[in-house]
C-alpha positions in Angstrom: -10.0 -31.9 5.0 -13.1 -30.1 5.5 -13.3 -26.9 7.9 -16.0 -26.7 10.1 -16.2 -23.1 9.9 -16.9 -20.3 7.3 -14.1 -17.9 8.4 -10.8 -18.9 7.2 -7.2 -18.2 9.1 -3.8 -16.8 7.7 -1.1 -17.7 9.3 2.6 -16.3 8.7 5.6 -18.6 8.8 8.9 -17.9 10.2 11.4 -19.3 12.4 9.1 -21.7 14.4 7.9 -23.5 11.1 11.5 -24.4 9.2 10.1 -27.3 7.4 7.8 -28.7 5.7 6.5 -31.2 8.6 5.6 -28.2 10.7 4.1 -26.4 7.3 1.8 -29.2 7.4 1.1 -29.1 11.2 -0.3 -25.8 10.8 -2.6 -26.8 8.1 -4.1 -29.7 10.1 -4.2 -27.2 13.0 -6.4 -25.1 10.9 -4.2 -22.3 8.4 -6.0 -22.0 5.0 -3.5 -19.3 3.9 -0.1 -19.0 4.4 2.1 -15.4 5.1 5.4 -14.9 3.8 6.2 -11.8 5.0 9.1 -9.8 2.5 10.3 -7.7 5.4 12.1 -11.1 7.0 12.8 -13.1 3.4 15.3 -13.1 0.5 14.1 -14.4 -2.7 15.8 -17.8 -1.9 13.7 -18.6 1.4 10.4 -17.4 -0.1 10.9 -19.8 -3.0 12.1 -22.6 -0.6 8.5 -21.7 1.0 6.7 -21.6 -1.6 8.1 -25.2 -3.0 7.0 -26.7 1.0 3.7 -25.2 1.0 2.8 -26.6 -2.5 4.4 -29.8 -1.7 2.3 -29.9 2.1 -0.8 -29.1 -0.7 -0.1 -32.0 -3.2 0.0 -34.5 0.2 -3.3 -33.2 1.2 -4.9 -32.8 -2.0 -6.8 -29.5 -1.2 -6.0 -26.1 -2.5 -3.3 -23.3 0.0 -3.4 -20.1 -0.7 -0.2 -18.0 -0.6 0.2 -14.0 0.0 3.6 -12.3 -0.1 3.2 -9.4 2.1 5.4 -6.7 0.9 7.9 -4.1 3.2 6.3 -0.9 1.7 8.4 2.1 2.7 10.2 1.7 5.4 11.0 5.6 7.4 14.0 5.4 9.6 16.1 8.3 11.4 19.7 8.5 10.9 22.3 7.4 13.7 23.5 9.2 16.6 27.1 10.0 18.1 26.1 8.1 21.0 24.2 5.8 20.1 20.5 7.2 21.0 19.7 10.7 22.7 17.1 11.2 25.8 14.5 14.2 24.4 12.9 15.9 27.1 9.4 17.5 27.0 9.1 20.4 25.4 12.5 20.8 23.8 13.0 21.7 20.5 14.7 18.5 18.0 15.9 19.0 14.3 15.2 16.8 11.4 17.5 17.6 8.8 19.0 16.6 5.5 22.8 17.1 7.2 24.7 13.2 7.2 26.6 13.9 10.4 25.9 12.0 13.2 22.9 13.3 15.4 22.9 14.1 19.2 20.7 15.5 21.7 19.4 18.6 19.5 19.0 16.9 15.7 19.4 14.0 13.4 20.0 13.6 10.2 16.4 12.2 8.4 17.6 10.0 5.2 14.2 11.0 3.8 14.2 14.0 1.4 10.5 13.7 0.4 9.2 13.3 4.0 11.4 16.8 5.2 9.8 18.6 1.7 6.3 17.2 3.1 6.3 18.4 6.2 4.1 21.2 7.5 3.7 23.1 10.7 1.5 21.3 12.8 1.6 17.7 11.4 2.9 14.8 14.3 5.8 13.4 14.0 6.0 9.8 15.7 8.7 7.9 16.3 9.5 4.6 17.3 5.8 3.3 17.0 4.8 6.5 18.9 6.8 6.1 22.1 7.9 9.9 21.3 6.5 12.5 19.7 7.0 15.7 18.4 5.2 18.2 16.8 6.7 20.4 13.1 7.3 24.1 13.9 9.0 25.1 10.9 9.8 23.5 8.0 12.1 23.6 4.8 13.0 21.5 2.5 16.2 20.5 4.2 15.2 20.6 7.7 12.2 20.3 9.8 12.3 22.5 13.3 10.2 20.1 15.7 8.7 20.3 19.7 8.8 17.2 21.6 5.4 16.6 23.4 6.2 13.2 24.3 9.5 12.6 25.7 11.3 9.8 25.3 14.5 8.2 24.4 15.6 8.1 20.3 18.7 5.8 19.2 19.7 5.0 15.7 17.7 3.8 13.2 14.2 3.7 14.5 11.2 3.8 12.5 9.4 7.2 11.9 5.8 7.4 11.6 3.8 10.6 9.4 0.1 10.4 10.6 -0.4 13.9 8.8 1.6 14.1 6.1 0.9 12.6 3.0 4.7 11.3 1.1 4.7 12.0 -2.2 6.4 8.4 -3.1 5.1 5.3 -4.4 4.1 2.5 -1.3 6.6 0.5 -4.0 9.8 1.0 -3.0 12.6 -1.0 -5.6 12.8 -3.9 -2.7 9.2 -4.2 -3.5 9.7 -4.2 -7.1 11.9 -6.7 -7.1 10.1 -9.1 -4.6 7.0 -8.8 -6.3 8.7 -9.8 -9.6 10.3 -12.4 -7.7 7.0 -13.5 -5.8 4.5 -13.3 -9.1 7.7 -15.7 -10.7 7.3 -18.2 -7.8 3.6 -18.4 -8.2 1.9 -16.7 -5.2 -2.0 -16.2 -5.3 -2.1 -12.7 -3.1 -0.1 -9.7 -3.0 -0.4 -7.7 0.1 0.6 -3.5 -0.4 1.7 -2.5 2.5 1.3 1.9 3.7 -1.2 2.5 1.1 -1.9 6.1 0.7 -4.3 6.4 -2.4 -5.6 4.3 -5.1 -2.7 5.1 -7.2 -0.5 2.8 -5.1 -3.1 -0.4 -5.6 -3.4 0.4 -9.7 0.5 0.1 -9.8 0.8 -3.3 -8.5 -2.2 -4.6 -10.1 -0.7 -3.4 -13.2 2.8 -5.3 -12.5 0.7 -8.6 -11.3 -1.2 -8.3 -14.4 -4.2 -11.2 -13.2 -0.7 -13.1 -12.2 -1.9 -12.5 -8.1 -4.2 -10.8 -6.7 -4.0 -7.4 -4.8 -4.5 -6.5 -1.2 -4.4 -3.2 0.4 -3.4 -3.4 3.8 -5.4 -0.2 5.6 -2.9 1.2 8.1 -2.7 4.9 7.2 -4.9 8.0 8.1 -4.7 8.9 4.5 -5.9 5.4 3.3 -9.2 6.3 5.7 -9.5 9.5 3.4 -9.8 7.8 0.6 -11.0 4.6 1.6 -13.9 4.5 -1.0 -11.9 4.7 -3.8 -8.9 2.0 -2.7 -11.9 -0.6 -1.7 -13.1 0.0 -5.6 -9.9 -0.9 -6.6 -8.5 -3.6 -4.3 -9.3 -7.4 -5.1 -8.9 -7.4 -1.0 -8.6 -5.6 2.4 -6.3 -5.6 5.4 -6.9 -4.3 8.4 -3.5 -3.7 9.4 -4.3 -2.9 13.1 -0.9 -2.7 14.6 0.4 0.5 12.3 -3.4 1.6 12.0 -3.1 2.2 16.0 0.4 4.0 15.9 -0.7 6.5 13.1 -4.5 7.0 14.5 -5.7 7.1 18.3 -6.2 3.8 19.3 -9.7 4.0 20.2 -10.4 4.7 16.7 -9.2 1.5 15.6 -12.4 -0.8 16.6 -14.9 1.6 14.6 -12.6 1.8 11.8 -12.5 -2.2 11.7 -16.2 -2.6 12.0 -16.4 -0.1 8.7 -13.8 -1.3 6.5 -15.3 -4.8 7.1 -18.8 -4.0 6.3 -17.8 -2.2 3.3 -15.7 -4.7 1.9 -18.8 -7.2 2.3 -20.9 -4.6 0.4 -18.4 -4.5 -2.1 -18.5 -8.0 -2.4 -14.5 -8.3 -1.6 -12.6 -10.4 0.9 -11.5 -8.7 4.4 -8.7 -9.9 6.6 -8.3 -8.6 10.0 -5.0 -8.9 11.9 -2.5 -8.0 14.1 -2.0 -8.8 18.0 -4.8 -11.1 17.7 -3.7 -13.7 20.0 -0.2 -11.8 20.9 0.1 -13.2 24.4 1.0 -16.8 22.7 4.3 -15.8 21.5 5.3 -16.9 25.0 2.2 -18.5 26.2 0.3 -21.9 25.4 -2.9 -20.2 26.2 -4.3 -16.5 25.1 -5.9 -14.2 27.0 -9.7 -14.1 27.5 -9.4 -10.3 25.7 -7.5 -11.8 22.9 -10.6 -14.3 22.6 -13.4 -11.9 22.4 -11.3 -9.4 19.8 -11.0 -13.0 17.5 -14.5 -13.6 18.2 -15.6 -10.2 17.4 -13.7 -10.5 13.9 -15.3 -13.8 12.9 -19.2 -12.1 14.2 -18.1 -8.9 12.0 -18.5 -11.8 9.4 -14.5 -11.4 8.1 -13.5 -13.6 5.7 -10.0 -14.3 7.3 -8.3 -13.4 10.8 -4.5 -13.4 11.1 -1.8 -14.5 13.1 1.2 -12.8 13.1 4.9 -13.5 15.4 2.2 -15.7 16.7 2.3 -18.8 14.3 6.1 -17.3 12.9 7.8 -16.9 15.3 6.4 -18.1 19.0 6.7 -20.6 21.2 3.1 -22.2 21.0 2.4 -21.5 16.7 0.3 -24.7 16.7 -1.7 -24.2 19.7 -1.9 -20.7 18.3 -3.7 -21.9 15.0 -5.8 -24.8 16.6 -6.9 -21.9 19.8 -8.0 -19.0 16.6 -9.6 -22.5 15.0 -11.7 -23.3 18.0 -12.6 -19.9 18.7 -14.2 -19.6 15.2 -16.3 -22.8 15.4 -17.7 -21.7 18.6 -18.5 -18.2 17.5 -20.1 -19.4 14.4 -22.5 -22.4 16.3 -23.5 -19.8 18.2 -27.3 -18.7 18.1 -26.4 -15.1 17.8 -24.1 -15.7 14.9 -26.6 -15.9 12.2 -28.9 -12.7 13.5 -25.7 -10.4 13.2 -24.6 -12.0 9.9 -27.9 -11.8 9.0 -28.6 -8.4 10.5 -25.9 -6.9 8.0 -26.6 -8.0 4.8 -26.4 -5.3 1.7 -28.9 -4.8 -0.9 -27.5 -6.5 -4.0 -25.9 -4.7 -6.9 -28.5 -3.9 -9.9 -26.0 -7.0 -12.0 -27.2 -10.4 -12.8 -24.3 -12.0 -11.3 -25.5 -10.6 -8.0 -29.2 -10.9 -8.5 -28.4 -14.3 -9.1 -25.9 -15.3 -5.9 -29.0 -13.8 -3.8 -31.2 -15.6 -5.3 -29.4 -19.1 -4.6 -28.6 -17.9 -1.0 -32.8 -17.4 -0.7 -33.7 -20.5 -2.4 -31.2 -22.5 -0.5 -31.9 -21.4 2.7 -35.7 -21.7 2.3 -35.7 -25.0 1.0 -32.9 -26.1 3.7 -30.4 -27.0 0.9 -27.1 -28.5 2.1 -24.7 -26.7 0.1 -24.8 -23.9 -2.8 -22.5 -25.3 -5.8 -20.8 -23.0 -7.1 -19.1 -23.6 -10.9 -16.5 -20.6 -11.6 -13.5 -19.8 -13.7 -12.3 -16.7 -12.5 -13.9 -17.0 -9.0 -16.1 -14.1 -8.9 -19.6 -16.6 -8.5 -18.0 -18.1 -5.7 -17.0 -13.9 -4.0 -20.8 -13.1 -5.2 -22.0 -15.6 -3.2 -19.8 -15.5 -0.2 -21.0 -12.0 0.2 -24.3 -13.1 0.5 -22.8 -14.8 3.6 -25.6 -17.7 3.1 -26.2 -20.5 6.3 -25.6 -23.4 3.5 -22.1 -24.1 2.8 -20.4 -23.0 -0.3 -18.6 -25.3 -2.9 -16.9 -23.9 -5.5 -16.1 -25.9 -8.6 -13.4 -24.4 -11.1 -10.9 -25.9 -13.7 -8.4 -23.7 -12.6 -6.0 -24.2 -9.6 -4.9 -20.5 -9.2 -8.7 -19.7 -8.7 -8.8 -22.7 -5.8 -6.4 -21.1 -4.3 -7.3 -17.9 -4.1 -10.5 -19.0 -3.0 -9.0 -20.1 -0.2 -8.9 -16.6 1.4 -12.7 -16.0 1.1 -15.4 -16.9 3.5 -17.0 -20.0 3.7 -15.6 -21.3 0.1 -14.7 -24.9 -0.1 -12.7 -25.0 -3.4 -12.3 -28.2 -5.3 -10.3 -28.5 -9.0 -12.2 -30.4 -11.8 -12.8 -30.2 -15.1 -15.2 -27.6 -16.7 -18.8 -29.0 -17.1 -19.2 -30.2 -20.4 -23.3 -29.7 -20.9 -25.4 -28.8 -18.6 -26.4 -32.8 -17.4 -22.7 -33.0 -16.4 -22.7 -30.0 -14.7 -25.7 -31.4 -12.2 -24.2 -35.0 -12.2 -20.8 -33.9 -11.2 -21.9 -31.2 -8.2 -24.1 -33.5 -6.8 -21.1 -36.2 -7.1 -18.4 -34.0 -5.3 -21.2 -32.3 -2.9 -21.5 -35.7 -1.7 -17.6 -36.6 -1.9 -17.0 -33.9 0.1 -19.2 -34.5 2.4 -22.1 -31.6 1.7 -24.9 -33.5 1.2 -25.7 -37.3 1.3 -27.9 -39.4 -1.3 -31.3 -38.0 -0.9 -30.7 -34.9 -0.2 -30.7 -31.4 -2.5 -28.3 -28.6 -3.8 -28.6 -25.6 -5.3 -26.3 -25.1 -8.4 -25.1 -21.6 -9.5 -23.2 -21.3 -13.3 -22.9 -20.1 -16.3 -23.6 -20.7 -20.1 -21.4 -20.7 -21.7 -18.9 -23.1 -19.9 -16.0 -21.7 -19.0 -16.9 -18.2 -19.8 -15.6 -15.9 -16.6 -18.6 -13.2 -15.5 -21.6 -15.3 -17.1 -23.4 -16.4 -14.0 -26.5 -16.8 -15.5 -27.9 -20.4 -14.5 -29.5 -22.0 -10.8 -31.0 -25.2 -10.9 -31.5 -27.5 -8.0 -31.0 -31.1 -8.3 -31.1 -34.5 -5.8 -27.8 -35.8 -5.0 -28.8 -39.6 -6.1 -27.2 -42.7 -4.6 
């Protein structure tokens, strides 16, 4: 069940995949990563999930990541006498605190901390952006808005704050208790959805307690401002493209992706991008040749994963959806400009031995024309060290532990395989070269590059390379 490409895929289940027979399909087709998303799952049907993915794992005997995406904060209007309200341009609309039923000249706002937030000036977007209006005065009970882009309102659609910054945790209690519920079940990735600061990542990392791993999704204009310090704190990144372009011009949103991925390379940390990636095969067995080149753009960015959405959970086409994104990627990557612009964007290493190290192996390897760089780690940061190196030979990571397989299975290029911890330093040769060639890395004859640390089993001590012949 090797891939034969370095950029992995998430894909999100939902209605079109009930079972475990089309779990599977999607793996063969190419997912590495599975998506439950928390927005559209009770604790029941993530568990019932959870239970198919690891049983589609134990029939294929490699390792499935899973990430729980969580709701985040949810902003919604109130309802309306009528049902919804036509505002026209210029007009002035009322967000208030009042629980009466709204018409054509205010609504009640069942947010308290968004109307004490607001200030005179800052956009006020509703219904992914279709209208939008613009804070004149504020108070803490109401909010005295313009409309500058008409548009029809009805009950209960979703408010977006480009400008202001909510003074509320992105955990809302739904999020509490599916994470509990989640980190019970035994997922590998957390996903934070409406990150605002670095405050919101430390929270859930401090629930997960090493249990999962956390990733901030990057979808807010206040995430951007403080991008630096999030990234420092994340163990991954999102870029959540479909929010990102509601909240932000849209012709922001390629730069911005180009930059968050390059800095989470720098940084050495795993980058998904997603959203609308192939949208058009909801309803169609074939994408569009835009859709194509913004996948292919992703995987030359050097990503670590690219996402499907309603595409694999809920479409017509999920498994042509999975194979297309699977195909695109193994063309980008054979391709001769590929390895220039990977290449062409590679960070100086940090001043750490870990890194000096994973730089070192990538050099070596690809000088000598090494088949693969073996890669024993416990906690899985050798494997991320060398992954960010982004090196031409493959990457096989060797660890004890399963967790760390599968959340290996999220980062770039890393083959993950579970096996024992090396005993001496004899076994730890004997048995790369064994699996390099049972996995089909390297045949008899041929050379590997082995990156570890002494002692065994001792998480942060890469401190060993040594190359060795895979005998017959």
């Amino acid at each position: 069940m090797r891939r034969n490409r370095r950029v992995k895929i998430l894909a999100t289940l939902g209605p079109a995949n009930p079972d475990q027979a089309s779990i599977e399909k999607l793996f063969r087709a190419g997912a590495d990563v599975f998506r439950i998303n928390m927005s559209h799952s009770s604790h029941d049907v993530m568990r019932e999930r959870i239970a198919q993915i690891r049983a589609v794992e134990k029939k294929v005997g490699r390792p499935i990541g899973i990430l729980a995406d969580l709701q985040g904060p949810k902003l919604r209007l109130g309802e309306f006498k009528d049902g919804a309200e036509n505002l026209a341009r210029g007009a002035r609309f009322i967000l208030d605190a009042d629980e009466k039923l709204g018409d054509a000249k205010r609504v009640h706002l069942p947010h308290p901390e968004i109307l004490s937030a607001l200030e005179p000036g800052h956009a006020v977007l509703i219904d992914d952006g279709k209208v939008r209006l613009k804070v004149i005065e504020a108070t803490k009970t109401k909010a005295v808005t313009e409309v500058i882009v008409a548009g029809r309102v009805s009950n209960r659609k979703g408010v977006s704050l480009p400008d202001t910054t909510i003074p509320v945790s992105a955990m809302t209690p739904k999020d509490r208790s599916d994470l509990e519920a989640a980190l019970a079940a035994g997922i590998d990735w957390v996903a934070l959805s409406f990150v605002q600061r670095p405050e919101d990542v430390a929270e859930v990392k401090k629930t997960c307690a090493g249990r999962a791993l956390v990733m901030a999704k990057i979808e807010k204009p206040q995430a951007i401002v403080r991008l630096d310090e999030i990234m420092e704190i994340s163990d991954a990144l999102m870029v959540a493209r479909g929010d990102l372009g509601v909240e932000m011009p849209l012709e922001k949103v390629p730069g911005l992706q180009k930059r968050i991925t390059r800095m989470a390379r720098r940084l050495g940390k795993p980058v998904v991008v997603a959203t609308q990636m192939l949208e058009s095969m909801i309803a169609s067995p074939v994408p569009t040749r835009a859709e194509v080149s913004d996948v292919a753009t992703a995987v030359f960015e050097g990503a670590d994963a690219v996402m499907l959405s309603a595409e694999s959970a809920a479409g017509q086409y999920p498994i042509e959806a999975v194979s297309t994104m699977n195909r695109i990627a193994e063309e980008v990557e054979r391709d001769q400009v590929y390895r220039a612009v990977i290449n062409g964007q590679r960070a100086a290493p940090e001043a750490t031995g870990a890194d000096a190290i994973a730089v070192a192996a990538r050099d070596v390897a690809e000088t000598l024309d090494l088949k693969a760089i073996v890669a024993w780690t416990s906690s899985g940061s050798t494997g991320l060290r060398i992954a960010r190196e982004r090196p031409q030979p493959h990457i096989l990571a060797l660890t004890p532990k399963v967790d760390t397989a599968r959340r290996l299975a999220l980062v770039w290029g890393v083959h993950a395989v579970i096996t024992e911890d090396a005993r001496d330093v004899d076994d730890m040769a004997d048995r790369a070269c064994k699996i390099a060639n049972s996995e089909g890395f390297a045949r008899a004859g041929q050379r590997v590059i082995i990156v570890a640390g002494v002692p065994f089993g001792t998480p942060g001590a890469t401190n060993m390379v040594r190359i060795a012949f895979v005998q017959k």
